[in-house]
MMTF fields as JSON, N, C-alpha, C and O atoms, coordinates in Angstrom:
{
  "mmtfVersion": "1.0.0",
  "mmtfProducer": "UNKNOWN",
  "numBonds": 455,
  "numAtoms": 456,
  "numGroups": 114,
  "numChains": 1,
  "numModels": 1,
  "chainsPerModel": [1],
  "groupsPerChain": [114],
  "chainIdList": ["A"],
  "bondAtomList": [4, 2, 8, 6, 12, 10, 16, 14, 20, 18, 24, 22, 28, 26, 32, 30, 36, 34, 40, 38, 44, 42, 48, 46, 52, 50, 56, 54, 60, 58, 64, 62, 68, 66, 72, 70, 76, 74, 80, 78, 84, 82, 88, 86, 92, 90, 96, 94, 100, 98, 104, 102, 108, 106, 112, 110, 116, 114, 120, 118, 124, 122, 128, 126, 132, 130, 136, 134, 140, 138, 144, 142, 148, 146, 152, 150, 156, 154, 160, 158, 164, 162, 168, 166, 172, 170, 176, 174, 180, 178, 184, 182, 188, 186, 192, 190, 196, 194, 200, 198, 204, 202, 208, 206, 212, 210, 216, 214, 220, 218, 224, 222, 228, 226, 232, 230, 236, 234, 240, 238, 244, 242, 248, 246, 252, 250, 256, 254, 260, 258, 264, 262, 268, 266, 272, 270, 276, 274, 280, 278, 284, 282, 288, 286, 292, 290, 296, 294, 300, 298, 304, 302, 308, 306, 312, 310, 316, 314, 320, 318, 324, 322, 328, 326, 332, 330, 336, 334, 340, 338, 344, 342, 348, 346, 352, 350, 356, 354, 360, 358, 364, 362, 368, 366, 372, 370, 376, 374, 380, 378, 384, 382, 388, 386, 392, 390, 396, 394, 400, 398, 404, 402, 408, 406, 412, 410, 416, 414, 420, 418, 424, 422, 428, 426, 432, 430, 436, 434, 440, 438, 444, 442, 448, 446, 452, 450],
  "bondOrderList": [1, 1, 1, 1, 1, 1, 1, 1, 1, 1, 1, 1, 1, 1, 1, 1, 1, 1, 1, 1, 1, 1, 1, 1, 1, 1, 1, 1, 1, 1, 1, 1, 1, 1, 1, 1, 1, 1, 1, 1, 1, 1, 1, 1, 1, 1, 1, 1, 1, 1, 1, 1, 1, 1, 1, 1, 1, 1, 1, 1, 1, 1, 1, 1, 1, 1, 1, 1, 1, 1, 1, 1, 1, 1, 1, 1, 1, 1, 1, 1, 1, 1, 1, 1, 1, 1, 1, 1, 1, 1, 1, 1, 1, 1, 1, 1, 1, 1, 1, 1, 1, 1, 1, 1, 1, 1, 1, 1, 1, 1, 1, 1, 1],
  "groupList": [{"groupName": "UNK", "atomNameList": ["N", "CA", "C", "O"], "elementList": ["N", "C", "C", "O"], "formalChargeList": [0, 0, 0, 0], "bondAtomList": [1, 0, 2, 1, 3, 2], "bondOrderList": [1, 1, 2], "singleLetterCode": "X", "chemCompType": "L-PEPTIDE LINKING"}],
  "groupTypeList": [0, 0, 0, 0, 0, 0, 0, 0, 0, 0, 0, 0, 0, 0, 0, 0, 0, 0, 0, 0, 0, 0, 0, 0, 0, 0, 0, 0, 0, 0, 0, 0, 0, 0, 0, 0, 0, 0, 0, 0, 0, 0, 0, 0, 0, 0, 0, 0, 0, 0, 0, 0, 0, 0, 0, 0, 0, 0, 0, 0, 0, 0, 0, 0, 0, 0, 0, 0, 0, 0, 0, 0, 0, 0, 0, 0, 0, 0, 0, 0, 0, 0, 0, 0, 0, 0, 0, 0, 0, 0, 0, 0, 0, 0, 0, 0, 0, 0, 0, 0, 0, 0, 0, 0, 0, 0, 0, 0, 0, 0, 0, 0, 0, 0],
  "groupIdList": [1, 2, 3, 4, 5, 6, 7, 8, 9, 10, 11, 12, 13, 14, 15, 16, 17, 18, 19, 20, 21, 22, 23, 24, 25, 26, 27, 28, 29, 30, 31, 32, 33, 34, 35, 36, 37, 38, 39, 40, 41, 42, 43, 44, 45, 46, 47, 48, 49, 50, 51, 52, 53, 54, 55, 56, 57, 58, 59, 60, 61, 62, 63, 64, 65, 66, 67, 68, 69, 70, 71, 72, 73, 74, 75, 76, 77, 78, 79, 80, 81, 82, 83, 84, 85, 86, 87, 88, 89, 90, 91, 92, 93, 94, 95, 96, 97, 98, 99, 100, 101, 102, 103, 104, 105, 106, 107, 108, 109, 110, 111, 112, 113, 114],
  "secStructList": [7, 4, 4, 4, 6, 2, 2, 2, 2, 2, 2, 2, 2, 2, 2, 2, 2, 2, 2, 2, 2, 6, 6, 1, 7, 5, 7, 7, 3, 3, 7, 6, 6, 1, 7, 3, 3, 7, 7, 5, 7, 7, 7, 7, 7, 7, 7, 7, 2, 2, 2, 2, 2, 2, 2, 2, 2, 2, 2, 2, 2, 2, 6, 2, 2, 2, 2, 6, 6, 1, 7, 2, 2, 2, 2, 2, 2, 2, 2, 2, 2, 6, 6, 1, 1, 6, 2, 2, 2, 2, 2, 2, 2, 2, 2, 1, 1, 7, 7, 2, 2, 2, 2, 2, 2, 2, 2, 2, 2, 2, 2, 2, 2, 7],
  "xCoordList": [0.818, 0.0, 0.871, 0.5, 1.81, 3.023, 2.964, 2.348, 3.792, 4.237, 3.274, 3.802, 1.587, 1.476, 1.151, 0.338, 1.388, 1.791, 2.867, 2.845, 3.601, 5.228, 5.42, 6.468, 4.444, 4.361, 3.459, 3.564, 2.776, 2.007, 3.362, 3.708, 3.815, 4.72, 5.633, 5.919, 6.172, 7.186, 6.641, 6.905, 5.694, 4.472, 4.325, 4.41, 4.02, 3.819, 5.027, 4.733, 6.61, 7.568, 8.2, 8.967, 7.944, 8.327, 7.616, 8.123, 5.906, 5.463, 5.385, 4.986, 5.987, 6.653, 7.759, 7.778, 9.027, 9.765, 9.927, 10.645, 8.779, 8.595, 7.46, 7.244, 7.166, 6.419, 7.072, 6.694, 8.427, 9.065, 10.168, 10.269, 10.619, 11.719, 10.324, 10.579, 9.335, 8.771, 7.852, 7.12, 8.21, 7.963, 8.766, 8.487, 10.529, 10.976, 11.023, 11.808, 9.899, 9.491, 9.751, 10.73, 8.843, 8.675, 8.309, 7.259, 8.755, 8.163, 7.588, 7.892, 5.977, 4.989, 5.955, 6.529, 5.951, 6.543, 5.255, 4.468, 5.178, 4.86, 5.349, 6.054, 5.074, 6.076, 5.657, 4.865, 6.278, 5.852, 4.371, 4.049, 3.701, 2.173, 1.657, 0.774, 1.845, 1.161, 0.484, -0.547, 1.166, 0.546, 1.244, 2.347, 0.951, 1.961, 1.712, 0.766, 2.702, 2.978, 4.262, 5.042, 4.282, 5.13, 6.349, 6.442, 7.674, 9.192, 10.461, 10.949, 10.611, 11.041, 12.59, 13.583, 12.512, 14.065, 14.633, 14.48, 15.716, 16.927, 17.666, 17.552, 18.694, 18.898, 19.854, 20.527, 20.203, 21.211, 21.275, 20.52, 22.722, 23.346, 23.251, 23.503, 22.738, 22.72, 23.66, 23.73, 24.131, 25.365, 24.66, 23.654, 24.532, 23.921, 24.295, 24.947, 23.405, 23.863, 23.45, 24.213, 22.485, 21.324, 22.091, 22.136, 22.619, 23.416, 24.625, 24.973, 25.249, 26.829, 26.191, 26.623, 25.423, 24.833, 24.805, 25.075, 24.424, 23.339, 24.593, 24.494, 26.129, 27.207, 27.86, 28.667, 27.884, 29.024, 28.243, 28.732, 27.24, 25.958, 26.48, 27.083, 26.228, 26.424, 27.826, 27.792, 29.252, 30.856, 30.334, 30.26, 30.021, 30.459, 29.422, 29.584, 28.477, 27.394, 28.504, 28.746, 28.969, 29.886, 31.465, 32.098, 31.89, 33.314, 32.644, 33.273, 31.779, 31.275, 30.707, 30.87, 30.054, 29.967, 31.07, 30.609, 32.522, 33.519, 34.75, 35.35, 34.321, 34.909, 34.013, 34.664, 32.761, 32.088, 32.033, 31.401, 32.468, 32.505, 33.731, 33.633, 35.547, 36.905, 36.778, 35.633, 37.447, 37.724, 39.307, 39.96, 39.918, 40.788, 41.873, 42.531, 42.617, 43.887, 43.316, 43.698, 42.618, 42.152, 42.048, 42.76, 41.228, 40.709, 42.595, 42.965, 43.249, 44.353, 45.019, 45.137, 45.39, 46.245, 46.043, 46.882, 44.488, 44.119, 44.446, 44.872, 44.125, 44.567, 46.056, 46.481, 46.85, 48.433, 48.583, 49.23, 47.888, 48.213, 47.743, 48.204, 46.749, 46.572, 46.994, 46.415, 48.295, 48.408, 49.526, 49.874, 50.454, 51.873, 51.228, 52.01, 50.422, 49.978, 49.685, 49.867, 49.331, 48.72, 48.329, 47.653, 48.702, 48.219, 46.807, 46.229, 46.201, 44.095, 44.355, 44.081, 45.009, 45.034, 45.052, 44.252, 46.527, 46.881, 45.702, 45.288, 44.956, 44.248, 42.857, 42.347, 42.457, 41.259, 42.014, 41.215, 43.103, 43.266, 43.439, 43.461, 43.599, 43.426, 41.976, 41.807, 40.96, 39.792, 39.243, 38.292, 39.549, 39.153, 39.483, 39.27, 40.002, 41.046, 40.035, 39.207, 39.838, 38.61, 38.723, 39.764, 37.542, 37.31, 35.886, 34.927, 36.305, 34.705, 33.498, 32.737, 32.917, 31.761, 31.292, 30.315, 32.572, 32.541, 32.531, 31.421, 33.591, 33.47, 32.059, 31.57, 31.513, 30.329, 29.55, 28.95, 29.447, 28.599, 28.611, 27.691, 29.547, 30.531, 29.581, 28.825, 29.973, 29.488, 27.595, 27.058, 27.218, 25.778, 25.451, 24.426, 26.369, 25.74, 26.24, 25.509, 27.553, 27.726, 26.602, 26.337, 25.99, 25.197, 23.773, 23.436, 23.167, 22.423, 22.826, 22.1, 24.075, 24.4, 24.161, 23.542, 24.577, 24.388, 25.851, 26.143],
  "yCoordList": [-1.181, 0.0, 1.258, 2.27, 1.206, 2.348, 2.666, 3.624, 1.603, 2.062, 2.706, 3.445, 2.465, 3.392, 4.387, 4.978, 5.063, 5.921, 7.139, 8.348, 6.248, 6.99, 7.853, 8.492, 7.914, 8.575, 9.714, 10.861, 9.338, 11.035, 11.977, 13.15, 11.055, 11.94, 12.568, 13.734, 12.001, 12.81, 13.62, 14.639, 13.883, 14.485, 15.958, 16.987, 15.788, 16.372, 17.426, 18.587, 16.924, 17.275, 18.101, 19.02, 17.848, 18.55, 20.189, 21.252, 19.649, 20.718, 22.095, 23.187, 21.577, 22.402, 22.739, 23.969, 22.152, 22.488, 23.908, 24.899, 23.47, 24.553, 25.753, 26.678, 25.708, 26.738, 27.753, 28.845, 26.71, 27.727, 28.54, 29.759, 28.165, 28.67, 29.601, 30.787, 29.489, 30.598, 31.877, 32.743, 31.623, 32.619, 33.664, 34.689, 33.462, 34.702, 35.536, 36.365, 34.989, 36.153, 35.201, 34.457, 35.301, 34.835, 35.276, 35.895, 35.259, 35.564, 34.75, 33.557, 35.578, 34.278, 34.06, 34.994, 32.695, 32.873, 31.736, 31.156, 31.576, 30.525, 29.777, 29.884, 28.836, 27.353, 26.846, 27.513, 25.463, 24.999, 24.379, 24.126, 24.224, 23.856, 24.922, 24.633, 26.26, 27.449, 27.654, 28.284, 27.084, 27.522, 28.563, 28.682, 29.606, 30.283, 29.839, 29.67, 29.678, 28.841, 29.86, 30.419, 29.973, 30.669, 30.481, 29.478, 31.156, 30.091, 31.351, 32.352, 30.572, 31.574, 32.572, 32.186, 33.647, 34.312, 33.533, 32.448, 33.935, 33.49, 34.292, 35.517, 33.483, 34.0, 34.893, 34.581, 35.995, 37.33, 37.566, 37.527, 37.864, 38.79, 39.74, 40.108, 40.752, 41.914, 42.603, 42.155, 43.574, 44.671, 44.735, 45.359, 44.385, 45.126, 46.573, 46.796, 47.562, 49.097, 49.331, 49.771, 49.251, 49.434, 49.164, 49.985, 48.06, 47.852, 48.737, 49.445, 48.253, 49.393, 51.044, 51.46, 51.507, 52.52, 53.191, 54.263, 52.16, 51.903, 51.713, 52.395, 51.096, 50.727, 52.357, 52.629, 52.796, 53.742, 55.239, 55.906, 55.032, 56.212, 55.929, 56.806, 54.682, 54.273, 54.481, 55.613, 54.307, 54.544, 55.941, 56.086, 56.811, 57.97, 58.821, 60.035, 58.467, 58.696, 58.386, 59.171, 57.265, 56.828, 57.326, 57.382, 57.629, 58.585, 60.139, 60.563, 60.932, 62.027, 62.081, 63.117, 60.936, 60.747, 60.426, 59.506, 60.252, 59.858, 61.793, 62.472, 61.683, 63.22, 64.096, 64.897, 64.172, 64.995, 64.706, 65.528, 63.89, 63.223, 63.609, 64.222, 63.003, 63.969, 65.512, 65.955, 66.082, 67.032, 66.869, 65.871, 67.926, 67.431, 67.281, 66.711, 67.757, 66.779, 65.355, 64.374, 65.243, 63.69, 62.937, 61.934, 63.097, 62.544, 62.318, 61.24, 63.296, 63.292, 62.01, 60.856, 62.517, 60.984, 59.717, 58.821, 59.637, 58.466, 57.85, 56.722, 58.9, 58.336, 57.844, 56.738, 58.965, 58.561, 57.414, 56.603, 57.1, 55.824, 54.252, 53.13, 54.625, 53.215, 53.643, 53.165, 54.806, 54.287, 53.792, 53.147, 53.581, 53.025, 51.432, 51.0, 50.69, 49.532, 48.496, 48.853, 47.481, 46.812, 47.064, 48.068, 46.213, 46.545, 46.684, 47.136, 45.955, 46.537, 47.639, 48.653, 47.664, 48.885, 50.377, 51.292, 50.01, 51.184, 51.549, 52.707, 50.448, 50.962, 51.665, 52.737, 51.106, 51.926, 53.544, 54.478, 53.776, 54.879, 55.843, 57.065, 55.002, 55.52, 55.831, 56.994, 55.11, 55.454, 56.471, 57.171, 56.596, 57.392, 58.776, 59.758, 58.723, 60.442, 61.202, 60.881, 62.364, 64.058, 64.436, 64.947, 64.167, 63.827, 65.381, 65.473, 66.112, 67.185, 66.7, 67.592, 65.634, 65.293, 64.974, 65.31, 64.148, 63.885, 65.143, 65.604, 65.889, 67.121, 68.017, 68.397, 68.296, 68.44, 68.087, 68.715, 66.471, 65.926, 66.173, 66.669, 65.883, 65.986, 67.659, 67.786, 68.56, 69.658, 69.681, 69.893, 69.378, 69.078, 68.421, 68.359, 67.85, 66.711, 67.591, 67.797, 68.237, 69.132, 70.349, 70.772, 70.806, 71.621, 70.931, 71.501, 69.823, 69.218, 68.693, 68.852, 68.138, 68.343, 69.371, 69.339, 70.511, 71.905, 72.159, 73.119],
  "zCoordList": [0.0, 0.0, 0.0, -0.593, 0.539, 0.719, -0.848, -1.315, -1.701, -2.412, -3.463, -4.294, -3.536, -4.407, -3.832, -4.543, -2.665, -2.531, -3.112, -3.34, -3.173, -3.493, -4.942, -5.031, -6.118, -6.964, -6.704, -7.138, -6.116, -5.475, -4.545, -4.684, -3.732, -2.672, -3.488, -3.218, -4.478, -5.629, -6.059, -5.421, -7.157, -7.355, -6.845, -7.516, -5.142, -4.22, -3.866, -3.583, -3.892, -3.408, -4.616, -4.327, -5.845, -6.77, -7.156, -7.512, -6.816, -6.531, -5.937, -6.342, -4.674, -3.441, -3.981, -4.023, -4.574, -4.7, -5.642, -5.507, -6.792, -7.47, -7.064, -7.847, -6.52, -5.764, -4.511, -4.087, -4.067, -3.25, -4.416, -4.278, -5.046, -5.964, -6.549, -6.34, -7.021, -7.465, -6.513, -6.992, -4.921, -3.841, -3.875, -3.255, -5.047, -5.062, -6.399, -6.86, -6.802, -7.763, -9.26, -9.314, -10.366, -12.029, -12.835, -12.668, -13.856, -15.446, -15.795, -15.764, -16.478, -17.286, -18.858, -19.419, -19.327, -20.692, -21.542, -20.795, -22.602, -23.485, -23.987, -24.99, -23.387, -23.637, -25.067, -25.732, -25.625, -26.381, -26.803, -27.964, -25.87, -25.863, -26.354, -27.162, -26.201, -25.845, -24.526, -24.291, -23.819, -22.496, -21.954, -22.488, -20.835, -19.999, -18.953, -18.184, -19.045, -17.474, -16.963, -17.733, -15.205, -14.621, -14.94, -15.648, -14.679, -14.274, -13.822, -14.346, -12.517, -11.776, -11.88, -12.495, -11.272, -11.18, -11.279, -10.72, -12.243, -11.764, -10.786, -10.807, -9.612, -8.399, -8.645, -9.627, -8.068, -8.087, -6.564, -5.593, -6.89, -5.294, -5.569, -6.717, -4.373, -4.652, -3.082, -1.937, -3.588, -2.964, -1.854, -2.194, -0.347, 0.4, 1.266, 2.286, 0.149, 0.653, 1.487, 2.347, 1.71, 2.883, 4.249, 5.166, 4.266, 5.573, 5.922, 6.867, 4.349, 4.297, 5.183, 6.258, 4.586, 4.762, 6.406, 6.948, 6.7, 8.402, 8.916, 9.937, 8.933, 9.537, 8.911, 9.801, 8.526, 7.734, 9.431, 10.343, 8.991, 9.697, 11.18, 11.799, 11.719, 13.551, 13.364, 13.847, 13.011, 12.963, 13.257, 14.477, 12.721, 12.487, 13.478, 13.358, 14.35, 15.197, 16.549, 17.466, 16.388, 17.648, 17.778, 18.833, 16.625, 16.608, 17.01, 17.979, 16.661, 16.783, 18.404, 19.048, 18.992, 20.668, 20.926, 21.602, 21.08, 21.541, 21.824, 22.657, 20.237, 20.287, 21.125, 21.795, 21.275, 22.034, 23.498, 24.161, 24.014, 25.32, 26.147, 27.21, 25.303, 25.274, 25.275, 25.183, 25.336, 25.04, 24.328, 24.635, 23.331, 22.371, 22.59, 21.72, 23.953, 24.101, 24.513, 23.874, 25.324, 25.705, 24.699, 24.748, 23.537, 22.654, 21.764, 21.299, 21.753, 20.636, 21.446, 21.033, 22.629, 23.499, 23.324, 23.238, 23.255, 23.404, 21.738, 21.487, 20.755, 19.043, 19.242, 18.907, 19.913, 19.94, 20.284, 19.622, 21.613, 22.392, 21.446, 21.658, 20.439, 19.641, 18.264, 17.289, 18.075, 16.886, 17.384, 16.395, 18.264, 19.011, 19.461, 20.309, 19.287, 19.144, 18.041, 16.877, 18.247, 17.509, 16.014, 15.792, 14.904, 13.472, 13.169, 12.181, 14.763, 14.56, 14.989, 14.348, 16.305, 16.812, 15.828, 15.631, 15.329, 14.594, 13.74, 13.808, 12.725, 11.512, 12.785, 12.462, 13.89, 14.402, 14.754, 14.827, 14.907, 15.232, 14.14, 14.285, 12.689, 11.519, 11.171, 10.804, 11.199, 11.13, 12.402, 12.057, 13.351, 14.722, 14.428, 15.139, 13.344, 13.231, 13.086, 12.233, 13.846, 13.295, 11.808, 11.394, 10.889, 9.623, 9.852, 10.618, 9.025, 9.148, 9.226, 9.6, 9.038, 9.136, 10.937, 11.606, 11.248, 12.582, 13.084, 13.351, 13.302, 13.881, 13.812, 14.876, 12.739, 12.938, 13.652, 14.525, 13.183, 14.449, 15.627, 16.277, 15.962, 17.521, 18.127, 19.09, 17.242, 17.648, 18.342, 19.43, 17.143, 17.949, 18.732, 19.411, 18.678, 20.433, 21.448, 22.417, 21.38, 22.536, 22.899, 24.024, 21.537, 21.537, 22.575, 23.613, 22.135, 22.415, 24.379, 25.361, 24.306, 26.072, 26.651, 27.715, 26.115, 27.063, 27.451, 28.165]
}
């Protein structure tokens, strides 16, 4: 009894299979019957900016609270002190450097402290 089962369950599993591959999206085309029948994306990577974006925005939200928190010998010492370290070290003290955008920032939050 199982086994005539087992041509439906294929059946069944192929179905699904093609129904999830076509949950991310298809073009109707006309096949050889003349039917249109669905058939799905083909799959693509796409660049995620959106994130880049959202990480580039919080770095530079959190260098701009760091500078606004120091005051600028504090803040310079502390760059000195990790670029005389470590090769992570050094490159964060390369990225940590007062860049105008930060400074800006930096400014309004002091504004915004009082």
């Amino acid at each position: 009894m199982a086994l005539e089962h087992k041509p439906f369950e294929l059946r069944i599993g192929r179905i699904m299979r093609h129904r999830r591959k076509l949950a991310g999206g298809y073009d109707l085309i006309l096949n050889g019957d003349n039917l249109i029948v669905p058939c799905p994306h083909a799959a693509t990577l796409a660049f995620p900016w959106r994130g880049l974006c959202l990480a580039l925005v919080v770095g530079l939200g959190f260098k701009a609270l760091l500078m606004a928190t120091f005051d600028a010998p504090t803040y310079t010492e502390k760059l000195t002190m990790l670029a005389e370290g470590r090769p992570l070290e050094r490159a964060g003290a390369w990225v940590m450097q007062p860049d105008p955008a930060s400074i800006a920032v930096a400014r309004v939050i002091r504004l915004v402290q009082g």
